[in-house]
MMTF fields as JSON, N, C-alpha, C and O atoms, coordinates in Angstrom:
{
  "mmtfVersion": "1.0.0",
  "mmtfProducer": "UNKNOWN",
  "numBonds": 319,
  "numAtoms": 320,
  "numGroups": 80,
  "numChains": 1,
  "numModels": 1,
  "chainsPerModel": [1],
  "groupsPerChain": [80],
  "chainIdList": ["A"],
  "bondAtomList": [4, 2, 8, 6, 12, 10, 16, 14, 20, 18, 24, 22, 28, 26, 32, 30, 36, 34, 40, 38, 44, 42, 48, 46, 52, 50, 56, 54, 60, 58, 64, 62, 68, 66, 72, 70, 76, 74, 80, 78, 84, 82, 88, 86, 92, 90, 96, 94, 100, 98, 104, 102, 108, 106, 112, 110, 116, 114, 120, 118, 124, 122, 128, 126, 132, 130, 136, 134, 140, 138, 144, 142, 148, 146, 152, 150, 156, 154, 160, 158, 164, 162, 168, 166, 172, 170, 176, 174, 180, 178, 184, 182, 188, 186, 192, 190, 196, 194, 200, 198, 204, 202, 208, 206, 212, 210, 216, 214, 220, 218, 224, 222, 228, 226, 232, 230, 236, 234, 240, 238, 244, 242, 248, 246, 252, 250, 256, 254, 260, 258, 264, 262, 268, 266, 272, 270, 276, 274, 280, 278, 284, 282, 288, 286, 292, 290, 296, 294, 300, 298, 304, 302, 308, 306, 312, 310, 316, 314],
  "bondOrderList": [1, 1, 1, 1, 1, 1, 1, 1, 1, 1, 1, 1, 1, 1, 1, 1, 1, 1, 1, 1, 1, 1, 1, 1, 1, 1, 1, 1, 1, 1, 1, 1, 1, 1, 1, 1, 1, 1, 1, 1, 1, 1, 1, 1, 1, 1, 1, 1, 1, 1, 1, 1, 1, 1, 1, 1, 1, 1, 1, 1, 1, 1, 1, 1, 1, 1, 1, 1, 1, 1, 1, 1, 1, 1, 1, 1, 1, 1, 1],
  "groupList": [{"groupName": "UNK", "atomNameList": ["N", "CA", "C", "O"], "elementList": ["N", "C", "C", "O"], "formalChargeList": [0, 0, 0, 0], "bondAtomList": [1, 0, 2, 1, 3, 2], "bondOrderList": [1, 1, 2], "singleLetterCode": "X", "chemCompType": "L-PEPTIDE LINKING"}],
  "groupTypeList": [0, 0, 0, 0, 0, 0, 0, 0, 0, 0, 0, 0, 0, 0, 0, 0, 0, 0, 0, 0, 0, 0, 0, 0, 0, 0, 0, 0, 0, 0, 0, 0, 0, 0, 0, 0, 0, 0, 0, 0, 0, 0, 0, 0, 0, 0, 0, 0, 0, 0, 0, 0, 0, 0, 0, 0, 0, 0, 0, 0, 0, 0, 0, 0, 0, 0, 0, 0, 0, 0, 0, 0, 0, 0, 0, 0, 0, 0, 0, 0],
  "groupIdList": [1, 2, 3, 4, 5, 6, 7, 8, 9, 10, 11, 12, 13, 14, 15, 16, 17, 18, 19, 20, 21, 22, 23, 24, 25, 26, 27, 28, 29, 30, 31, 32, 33, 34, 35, 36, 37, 38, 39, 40, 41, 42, 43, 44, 45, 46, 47, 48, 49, 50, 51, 52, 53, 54, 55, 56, 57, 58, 59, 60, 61, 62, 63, 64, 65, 66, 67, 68, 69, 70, 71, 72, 73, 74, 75, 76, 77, 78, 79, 80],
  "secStructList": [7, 7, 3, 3, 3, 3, 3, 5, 7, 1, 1, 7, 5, 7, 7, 5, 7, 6, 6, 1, 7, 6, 6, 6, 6, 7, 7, 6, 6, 6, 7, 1, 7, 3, 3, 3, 3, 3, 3, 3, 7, 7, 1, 6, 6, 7, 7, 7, 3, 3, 3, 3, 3, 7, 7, 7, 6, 6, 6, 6, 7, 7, 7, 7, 6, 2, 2, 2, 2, 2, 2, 2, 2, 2, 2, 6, 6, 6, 7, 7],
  "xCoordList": [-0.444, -0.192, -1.061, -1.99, -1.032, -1.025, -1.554, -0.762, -2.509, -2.78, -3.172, -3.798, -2.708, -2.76, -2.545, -2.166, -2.821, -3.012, -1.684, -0.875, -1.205, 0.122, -0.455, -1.16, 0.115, 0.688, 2.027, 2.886, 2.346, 3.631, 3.798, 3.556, 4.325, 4.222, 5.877, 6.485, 6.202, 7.798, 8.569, 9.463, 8.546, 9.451, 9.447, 10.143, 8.561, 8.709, 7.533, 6.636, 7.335, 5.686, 5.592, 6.42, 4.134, 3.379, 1.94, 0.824, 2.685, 1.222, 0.667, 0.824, -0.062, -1.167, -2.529, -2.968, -3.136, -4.623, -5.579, -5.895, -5.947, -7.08, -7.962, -8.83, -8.282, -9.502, -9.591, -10.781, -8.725, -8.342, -8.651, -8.644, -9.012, -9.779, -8.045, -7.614, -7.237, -6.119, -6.445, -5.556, -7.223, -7.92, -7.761, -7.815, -7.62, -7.645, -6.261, -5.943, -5.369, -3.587, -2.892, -1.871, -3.619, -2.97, -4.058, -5.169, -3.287, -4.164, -3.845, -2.628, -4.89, -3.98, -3.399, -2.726, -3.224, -2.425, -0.697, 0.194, -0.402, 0.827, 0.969, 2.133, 0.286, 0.284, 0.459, -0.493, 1.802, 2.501, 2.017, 1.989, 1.694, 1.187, 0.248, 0.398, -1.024, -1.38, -1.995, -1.992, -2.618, -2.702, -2.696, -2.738, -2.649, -2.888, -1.3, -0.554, -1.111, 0.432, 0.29, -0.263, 0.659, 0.404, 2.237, 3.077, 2.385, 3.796, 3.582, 2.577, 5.435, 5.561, 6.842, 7.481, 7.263, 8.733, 8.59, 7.673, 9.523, 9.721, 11.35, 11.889, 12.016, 13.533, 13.579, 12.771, 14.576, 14.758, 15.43, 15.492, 15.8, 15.923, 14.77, 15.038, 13.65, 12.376, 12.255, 11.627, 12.971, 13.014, 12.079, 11.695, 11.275, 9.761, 10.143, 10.994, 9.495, 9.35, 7.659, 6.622, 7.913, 6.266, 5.901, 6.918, 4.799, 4.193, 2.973, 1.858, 3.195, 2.162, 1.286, 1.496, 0.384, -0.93, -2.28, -2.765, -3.092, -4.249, -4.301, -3.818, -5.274, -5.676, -6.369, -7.214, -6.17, -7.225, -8.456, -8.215, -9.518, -10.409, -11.089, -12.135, -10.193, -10.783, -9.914, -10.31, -8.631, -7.765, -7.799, -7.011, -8.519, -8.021, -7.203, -7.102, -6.076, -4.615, -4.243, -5.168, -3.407, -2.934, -1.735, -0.806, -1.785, -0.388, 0.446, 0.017, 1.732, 2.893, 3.591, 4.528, 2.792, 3.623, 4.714, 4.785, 5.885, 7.002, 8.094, 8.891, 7.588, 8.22, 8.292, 9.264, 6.568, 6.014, 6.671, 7.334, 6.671, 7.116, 8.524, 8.858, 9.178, 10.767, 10.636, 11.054, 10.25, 10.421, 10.076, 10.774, 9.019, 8.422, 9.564, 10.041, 10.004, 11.231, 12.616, 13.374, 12.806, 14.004, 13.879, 14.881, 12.623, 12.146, 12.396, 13.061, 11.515, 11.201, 12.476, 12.651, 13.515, 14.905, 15.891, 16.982, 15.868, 16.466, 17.921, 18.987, 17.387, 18.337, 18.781, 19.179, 18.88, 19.165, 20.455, 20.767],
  "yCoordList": [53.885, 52.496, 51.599, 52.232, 50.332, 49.463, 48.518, 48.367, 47.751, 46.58, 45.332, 45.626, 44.136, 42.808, 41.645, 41.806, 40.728, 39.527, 38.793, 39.098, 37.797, 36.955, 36.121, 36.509, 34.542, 33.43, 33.148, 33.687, 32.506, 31.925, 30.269, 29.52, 30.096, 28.942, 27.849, 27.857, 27.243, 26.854, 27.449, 27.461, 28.162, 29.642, 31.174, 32.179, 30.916, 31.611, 32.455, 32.084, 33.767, 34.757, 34.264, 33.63, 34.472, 34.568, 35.927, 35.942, 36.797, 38.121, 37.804, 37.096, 38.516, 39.011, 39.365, 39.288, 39.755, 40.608, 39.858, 38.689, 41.297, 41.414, 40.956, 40.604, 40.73, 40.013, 38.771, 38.459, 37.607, 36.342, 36.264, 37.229, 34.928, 34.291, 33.535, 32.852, 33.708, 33.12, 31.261, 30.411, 31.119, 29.685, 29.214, 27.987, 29.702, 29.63, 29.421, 29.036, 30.095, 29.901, 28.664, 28.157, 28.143, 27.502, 26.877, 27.29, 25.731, 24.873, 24.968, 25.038, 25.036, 25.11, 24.243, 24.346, 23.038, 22.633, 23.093, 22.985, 23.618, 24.115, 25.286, 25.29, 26.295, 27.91, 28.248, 28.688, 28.656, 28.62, 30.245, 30.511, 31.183, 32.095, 32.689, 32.389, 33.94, 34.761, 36.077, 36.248, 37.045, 37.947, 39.043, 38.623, 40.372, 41.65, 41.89, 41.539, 42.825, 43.364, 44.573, 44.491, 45.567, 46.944, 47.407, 47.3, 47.978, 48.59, 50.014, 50.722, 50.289, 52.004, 52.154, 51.244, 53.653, 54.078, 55.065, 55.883, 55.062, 56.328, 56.839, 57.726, 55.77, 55.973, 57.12, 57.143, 58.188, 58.868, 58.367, 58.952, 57.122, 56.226, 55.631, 55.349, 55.327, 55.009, 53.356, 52.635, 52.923, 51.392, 51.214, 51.909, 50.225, 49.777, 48.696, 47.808, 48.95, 48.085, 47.632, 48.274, 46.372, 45.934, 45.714, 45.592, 45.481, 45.555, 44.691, 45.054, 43.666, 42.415, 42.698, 43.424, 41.884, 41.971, 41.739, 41.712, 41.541, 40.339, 39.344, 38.917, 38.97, 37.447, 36.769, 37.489, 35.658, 35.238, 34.237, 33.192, 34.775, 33.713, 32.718, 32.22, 32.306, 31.537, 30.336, 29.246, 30.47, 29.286, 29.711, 29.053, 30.597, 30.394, 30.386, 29.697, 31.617, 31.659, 33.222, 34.035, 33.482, 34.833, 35.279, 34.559, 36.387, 36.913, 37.217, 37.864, 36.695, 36.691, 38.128, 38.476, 38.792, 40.651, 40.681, 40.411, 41.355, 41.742, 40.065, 39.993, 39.16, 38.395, 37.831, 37.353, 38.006, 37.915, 39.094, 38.919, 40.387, 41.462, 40.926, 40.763, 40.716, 40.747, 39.619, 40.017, 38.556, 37.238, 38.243, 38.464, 38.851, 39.183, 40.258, 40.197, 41.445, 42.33, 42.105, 42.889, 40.178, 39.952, 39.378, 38.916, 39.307, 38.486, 39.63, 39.599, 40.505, 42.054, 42.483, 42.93, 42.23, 43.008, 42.29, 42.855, 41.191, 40.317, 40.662, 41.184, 40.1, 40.239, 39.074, 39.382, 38.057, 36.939, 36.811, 35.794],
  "zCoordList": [-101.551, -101.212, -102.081, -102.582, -102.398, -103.189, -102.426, -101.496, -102.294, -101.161, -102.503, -103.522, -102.227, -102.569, -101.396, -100.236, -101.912, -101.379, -101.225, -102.102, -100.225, -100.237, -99.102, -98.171, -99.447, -99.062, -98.716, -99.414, -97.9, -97.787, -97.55, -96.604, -98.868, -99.014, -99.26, -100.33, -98.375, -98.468, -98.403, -99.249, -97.415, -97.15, -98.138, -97.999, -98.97, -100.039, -99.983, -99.226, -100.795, -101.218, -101.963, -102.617, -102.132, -103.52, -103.369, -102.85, -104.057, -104.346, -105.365, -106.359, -104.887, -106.204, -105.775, -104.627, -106.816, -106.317, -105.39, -105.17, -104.875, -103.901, -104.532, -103.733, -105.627, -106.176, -105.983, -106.035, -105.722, -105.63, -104.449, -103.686, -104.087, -102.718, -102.474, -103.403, -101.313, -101.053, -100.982, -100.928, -100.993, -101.164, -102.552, -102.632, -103.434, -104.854, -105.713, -106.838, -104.038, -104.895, -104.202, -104.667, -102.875, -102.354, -101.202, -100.871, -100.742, -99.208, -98.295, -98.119, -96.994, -95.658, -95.505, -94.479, -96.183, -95.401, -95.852, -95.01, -97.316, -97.893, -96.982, -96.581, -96.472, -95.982, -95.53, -94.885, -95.042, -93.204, -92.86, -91.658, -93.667, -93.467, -95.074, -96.258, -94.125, -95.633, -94.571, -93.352, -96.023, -95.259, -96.391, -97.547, -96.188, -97.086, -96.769, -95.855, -98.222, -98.086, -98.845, -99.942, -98.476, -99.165, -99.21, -98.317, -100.748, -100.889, -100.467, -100.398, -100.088, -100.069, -100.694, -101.224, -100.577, -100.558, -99.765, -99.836, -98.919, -98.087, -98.117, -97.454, -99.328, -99.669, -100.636, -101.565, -100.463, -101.686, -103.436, -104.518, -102.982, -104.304, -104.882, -106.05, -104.598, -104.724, -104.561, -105.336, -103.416, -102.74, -102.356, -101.417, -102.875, -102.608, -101.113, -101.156, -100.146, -99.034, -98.936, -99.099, -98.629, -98.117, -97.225, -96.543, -96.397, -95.083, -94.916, -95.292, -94.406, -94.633, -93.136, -92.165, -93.448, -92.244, -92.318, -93.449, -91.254, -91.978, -91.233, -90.184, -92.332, -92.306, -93.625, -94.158, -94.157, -95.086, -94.204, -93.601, -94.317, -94.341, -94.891, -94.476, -96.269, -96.933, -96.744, -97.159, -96.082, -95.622, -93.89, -93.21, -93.255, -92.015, -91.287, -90.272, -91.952, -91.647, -90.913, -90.901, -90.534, -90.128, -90.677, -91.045, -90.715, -91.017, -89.814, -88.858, -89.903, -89.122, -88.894, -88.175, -89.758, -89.555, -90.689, -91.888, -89.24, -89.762, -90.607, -91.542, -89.753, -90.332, -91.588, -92.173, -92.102, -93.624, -94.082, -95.104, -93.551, -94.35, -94.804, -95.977, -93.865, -94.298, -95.414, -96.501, -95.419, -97.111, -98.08, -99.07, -97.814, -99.019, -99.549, -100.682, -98.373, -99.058, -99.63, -100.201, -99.168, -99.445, -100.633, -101.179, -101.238, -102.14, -103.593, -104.628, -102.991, -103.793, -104.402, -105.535, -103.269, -103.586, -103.724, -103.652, -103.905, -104.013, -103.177, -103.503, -101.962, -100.937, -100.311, -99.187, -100.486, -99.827, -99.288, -98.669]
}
């Protein structure tokens, strides 16, 4: 597994590294959610799904779960 950082900002993700302070990509007041997101596959096609969870403390936000998971997978897979 793979763990990085995400925001949700205007209905939309934004990842990227664990090295980044989620304070740094965005403001609470834009941040309807943030939080850690780690990829897998457990598909025999090798379909990456993600799995959000957390919290950032540098905006003071939580992660919403499954509901962050699902933007971020429809995002990933372009599933809309």
């Amino acid at each position: 597994m793979n763990k990085a950082k995400y925001v949700i900002v205007n209905g939309s993700a934004i990842v990227f590294s664990a090295a980044i302070k989620h304070s740094e990509i965005t403001d609470k007041e834009n941040c309807e959610a943030a939080g850690f997101v780690t990829f897998y596959s457990t598909d025999p096609d090798g379909v990456v799904k993600a799995s959000a969870y957390g919290e950032s403390f540098s905006l003071n936000i939580r992660s919403r779960g499954q509901v962050d998971s699902d933007i971020i997978n429809r995002q990933i897979l372009n599933s809309y």
